[in-house]
C-alpha positions in Angstrom: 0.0 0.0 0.0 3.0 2.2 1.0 4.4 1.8 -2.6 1.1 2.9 -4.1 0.8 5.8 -2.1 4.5 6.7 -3.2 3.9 5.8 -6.8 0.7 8.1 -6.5 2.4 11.1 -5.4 5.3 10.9 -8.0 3.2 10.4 -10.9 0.9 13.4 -9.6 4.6 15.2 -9.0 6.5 14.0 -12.4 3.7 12.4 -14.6 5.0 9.6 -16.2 6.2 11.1 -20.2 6.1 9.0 -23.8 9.1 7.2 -24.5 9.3 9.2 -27.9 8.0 12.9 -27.3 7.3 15.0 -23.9 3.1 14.0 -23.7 1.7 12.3 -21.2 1.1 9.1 -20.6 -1.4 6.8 -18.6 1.5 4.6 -17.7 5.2 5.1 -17.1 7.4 4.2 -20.3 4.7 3.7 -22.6 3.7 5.6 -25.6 1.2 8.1 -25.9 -1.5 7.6 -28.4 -0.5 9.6 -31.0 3.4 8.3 -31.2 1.5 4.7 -31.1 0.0 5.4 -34.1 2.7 6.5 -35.6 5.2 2.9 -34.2 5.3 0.2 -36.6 5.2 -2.9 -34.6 6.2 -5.9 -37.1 3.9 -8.5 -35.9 2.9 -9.6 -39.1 4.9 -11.2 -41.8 8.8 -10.8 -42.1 11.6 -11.9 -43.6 13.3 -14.5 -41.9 17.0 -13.0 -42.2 16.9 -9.2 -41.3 13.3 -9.1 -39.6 11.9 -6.6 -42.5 8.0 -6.1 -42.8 6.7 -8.3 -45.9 3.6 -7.6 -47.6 1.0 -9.7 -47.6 1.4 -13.4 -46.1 4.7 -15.1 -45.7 5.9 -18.7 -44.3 8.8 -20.1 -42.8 11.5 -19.0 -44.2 10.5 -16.0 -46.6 13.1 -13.7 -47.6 13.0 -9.7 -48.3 14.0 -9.0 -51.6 18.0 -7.3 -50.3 18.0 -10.7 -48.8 17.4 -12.8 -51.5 20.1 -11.0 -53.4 22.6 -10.4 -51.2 22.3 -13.2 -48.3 24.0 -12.0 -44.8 26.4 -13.5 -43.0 23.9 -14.7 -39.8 21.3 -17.5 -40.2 17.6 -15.8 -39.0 17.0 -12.8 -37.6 13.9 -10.5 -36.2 13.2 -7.0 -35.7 10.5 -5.3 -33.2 9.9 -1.9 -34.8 10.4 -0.2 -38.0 13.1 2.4 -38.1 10.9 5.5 -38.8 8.3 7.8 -37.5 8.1 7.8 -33.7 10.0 4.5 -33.6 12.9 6.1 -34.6 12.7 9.0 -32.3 12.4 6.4 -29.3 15.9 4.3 -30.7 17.6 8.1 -31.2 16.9 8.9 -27.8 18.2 5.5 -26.1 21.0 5.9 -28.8 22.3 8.8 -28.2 20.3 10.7 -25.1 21.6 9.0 -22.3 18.3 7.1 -21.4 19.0 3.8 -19.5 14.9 3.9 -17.9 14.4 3.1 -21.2 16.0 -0.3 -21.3 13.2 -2.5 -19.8 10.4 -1.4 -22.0 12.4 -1.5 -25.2 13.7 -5.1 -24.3 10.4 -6.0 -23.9 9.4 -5.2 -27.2 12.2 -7.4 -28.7 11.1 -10.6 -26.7 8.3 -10.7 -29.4 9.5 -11.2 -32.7 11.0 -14.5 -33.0 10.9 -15.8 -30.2 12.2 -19.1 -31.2 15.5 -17.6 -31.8 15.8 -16.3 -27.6 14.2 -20.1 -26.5 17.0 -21.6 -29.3 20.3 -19.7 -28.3 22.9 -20.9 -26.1 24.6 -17.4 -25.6 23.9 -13.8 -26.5 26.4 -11.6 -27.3 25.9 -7.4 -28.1 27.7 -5.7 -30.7 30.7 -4.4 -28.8 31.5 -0.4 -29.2 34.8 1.1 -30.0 36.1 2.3 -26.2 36.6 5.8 -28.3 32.6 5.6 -28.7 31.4 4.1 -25.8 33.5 6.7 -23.4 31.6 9.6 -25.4 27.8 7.5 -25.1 28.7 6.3 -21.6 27.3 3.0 -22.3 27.0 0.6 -25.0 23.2 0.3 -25.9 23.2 -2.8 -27.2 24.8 -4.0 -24.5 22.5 -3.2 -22.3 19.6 -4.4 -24.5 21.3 -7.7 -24.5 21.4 -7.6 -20.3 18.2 -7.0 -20.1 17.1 -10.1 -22.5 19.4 -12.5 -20.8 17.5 -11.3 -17.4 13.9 -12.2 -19.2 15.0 -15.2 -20.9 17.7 -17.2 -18.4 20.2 -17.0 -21.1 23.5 -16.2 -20.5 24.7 -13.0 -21.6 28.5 -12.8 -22.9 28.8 -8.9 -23.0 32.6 -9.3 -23.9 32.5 -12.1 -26.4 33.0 -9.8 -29.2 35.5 -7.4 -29.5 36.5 -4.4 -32.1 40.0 -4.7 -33.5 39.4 -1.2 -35.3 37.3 2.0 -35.0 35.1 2.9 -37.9 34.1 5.4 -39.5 29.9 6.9 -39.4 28.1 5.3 -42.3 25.4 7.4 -42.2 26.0 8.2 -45.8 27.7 4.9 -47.2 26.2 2.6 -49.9 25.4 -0.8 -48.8 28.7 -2.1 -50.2 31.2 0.8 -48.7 29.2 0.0 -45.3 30.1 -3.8 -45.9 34.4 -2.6 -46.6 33.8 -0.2 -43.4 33.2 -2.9 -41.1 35.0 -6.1 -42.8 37.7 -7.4 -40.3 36.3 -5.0 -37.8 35.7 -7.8 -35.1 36.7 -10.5 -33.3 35.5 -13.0 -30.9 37.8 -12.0 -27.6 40.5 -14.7 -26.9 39.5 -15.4 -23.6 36.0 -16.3 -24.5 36.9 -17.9 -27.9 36.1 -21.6 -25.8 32.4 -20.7 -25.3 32.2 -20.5 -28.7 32.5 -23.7 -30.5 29.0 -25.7 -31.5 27.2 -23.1 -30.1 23.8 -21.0 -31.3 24.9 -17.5 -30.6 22.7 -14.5 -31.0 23.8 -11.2 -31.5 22.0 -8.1 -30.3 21.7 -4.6 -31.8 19.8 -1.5 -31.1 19.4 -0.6 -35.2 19.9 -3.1 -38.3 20.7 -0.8 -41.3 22.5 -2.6 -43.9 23.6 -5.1 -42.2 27.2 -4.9 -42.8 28.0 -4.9 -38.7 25.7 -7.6 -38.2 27.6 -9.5 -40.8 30.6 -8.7 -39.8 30.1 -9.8 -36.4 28.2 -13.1 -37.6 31.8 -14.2 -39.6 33.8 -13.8 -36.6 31.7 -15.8 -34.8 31.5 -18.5 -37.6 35.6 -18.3 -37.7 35.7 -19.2 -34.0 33.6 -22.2 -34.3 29.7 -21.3 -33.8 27.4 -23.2 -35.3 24.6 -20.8 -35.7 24.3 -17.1 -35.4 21.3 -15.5 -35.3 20.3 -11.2 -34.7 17.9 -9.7 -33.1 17.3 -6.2 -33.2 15.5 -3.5 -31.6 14.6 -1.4 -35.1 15.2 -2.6 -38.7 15.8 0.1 -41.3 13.2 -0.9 -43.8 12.2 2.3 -46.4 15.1 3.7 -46.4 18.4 2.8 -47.8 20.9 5.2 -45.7 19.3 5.9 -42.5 21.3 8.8 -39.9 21.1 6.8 -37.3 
């Protein structure tokens, strides 16, 4: 009762805001209606590699066209949100606004999509940061995306497991195949860890899934250490748009 009362009072004090603009909300870290409206939620058919929206009705194993024509390096893959409208305003702000409350809800709208690829995996490993990077952001995002899954699922999270051999350069602006030379031999699976690897199903967690070139990159470093599956899972997949500033 005491923590209603104190819940009360701070919601009356500092009513609770929507994850993606400053309105209101009925609950705390939720959206308000209109930024709901405006969140594309891919529940309904998507391609099996990146997690992209498919018209009309798909079955196991559908591809997206980029997919079909230029296969990544990871096996399956899902996506919670589109990467536009209000969705991408909530991903900016955990991006780059310094917004770990957001954590929980945005983890919870990734335990959705595929969830056969969480119950599957045998280890889940974020895209690692450059220490340049994550000393300006404070914290690696997908990092703590990944956390925050292990907590919900009971599998174990190897935050280090990946590591980046070389800083990279924004790729805001790249074409799909200068994205793909940007990050190529820009990881590798951290030598202490490298035992954990072997016959494993690893799946790799991002905040945004552009191109996929990271993705990719990470998924081959993976596969050169011994994994026998790697599979994504993003928070937002760029979909409409072929070079997102993210």
């Amino acid at each position: 009762m005491l923590g209603a009362v104190k819940t009360g009072i701070l919601d009356a004090i500092y009513p609770p805001r929507c994850l993606a603009c400053p309105e209101p909300t009925d609950a705390p870290h939720g959206l308000c209606s209109a930024c709901w409206r405006d969140t594309h939620f891919i529940t309904d058919a998507a391609c099996d590699k990146c997690g992209a929206p498919l018209i009309g009705e798909a079955g196991a194993g559908d591809l997206c066209e980029r997919c079909t024509s230029h296969p990544p390096a990871w096996d399956r893959g899902a996506a919670a949100i589109v990467y536009s409208g209000a969705g991408r305003r909530v991903v900016l702000a955990f991006k780059h606004g310094d917004r770990l409350d957001m954590v929980g809800p945005l983890a919870a709208w990734m335990t959705t999509p595929g969830r056969d690829l969480l119950a599957t995996a045998d280890l889940i490993a974020p895209v690692p940061l450059h220490w340049r990077r994550l000393v300006k952001r404070r914290y690696n995002q997908s990092a703590e995306l990944a956390r925050r899954l292990s907590r919900v699922s009971g599998v174990p999270v190897a935050a280090d497991l990946l590591t980046r051999t070389r800083a990279t350069v924004p790729q805001e602006k790249m074409s799909r195949e200068a994205r793909a030379a940007n990050q190529a031999g820009a990881f590798a699976v951290n030598p202490r860890r490298g035992e954990g690897v072997g016959a494993k199903t690893i799946l790799v967690s991002d905040d945004v899934l552009p191109s996929g070139a990271t993705l990719s990159a990470c998924a081959e470093a993976l596969r050169a250490a011994g994994a026998r599956r790697v599979n994504v899972r993003v928070l937002a997949r760029v979909a409409y748009a072929e070079r997102p500033h993210i």
